[in-house]
N, C-alpha and C positions, 0 to 999 in steps of 0.2 A: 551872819552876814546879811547886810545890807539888800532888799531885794530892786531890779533894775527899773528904774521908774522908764515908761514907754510914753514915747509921742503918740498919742492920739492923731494927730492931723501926717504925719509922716507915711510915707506912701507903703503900704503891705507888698512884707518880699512874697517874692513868686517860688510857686511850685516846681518841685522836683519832678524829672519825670516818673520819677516812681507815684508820684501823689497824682499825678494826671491821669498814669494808667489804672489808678485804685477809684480815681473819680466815678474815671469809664465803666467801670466795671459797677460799681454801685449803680449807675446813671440804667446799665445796658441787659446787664445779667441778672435775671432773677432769682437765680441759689444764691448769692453773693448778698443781695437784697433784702431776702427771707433770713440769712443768719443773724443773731445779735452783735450788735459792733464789737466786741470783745475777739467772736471769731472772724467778722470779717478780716481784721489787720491779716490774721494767718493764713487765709484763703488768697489773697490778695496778694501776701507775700510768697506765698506756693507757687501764683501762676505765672507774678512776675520772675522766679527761678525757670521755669517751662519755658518763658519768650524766646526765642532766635533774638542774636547782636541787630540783626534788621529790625525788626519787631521794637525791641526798646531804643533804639535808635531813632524813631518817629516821635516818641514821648519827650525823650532828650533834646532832639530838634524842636519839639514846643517850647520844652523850657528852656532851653538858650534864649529863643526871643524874648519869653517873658522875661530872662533877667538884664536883657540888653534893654527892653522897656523902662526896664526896675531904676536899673543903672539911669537915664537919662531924667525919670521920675525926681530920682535923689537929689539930681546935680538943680534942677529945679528945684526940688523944695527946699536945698540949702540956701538958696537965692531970698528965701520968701518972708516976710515981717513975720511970721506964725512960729519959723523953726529959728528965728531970733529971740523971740521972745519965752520960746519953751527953753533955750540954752540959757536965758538970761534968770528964768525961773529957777531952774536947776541950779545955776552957780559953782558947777563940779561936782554936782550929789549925786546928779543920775549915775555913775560910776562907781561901783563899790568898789573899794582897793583893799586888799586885807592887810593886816598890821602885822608888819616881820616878826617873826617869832624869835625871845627872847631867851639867852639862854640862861639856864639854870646853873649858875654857877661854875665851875670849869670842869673843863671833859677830865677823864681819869686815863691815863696813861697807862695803856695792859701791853705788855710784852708783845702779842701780834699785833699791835700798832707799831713797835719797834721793827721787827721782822721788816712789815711791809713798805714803809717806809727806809732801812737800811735796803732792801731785793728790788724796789722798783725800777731801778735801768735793768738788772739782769733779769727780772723777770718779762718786763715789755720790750728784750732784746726781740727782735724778727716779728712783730706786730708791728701791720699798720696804724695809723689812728684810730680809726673805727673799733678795730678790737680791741685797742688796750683801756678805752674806756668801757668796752660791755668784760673783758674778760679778765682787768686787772685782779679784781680783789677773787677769783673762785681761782686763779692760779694761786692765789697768795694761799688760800685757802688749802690745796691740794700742797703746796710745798713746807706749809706748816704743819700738816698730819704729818707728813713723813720726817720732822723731824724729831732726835731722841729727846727724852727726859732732859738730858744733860744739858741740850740745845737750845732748848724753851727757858729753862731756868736762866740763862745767861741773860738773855731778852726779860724776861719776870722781875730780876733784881734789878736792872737797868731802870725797870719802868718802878717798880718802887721805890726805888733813888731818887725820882722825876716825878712824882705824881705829886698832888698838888698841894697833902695832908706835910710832904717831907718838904716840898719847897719852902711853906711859910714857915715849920719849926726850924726847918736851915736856915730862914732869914732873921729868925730871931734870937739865933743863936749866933749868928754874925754880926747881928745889931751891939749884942750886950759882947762880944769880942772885941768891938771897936771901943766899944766904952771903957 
């Protein structure tokens, strides 16, 4: 993947409060100071866990303004001969897009594809939206364990009937029946 080419001349987003109170803290504390940056992050993210909602609430009120700054920053530089000409550089490159993934040939038809496709109203019977996208397929899952031998073969032969090796010799056996 393409990596994102940046505006040089385009205005620097602003700090988190969490990055304000780690500034502080570098700027103010000398244990903080004395550690190697590798421990600082951890030190820093310890004590911002320790703050009171007041406490971080101060940082957070810094950086709001910074990004209401930010925010007005943009709308000027969008204005400005510099971010026309870095858009016109770019041509649509600065954006990496990735390339749909192709598929390999056709999917194979197994019997718990049959299942769950034939159970889908009656299993997303009394689910709302929400669940029946996170909990479709592990009901599917749990009502296929419990079905017998006998039950799964029905679904297995269907799907070998249907899969994609029987489609094309079906159709060329219908080919040469026409003929």
């Amino acid at each position: 993947m393409a990596k994102r080419v940046k505006d040089k001349n385009a205005p620097k987003r602003p700090l988190t409060g969490f990055l304000l109170f780690g500034n502080y803290l570098r700027n103010n504390e000398s244990t903080i100071k004395a550690l190697p940056v590798t421990q600082q992050a951890s030190a820093i993210a310890k004590c911002w866990k320790e703050l009171n909602e007041e406490e971080k609430a101060v940082y957070n009120q810094q950086s709001e303004v910074l990004k209401e700054a930010y925010k007005r920053d943009v709308e000027a530089y969008v204005q400005t001969q510099a971010y026309q000409d870095f858009q016109a550089a770019q041509g649509g490159a600065g954006v990496s897009k990735s390339k749909p993934r192709k598929r390999q040939g056709t999917t194979k038809i197994s019997g718990y594809r049959l299942f769950v496709k034939d159970n889908k109203d009656i299993i997303n019977e009394g689910l709302n939206e929400e669940d029946v996208a996170k909990r479709h397929i592990a009901k599917c899952g749990i009502k296929w364990k419990m079905l017998s031998e006998e039950e799964k073969k029905v679904y297995t032969d269907r799907a070998a009937l249907l899969s994609p090796e029987n489609t094309e010799e079906n159709k060329v056996v219908s080919d040469e029946a026409e003929e």
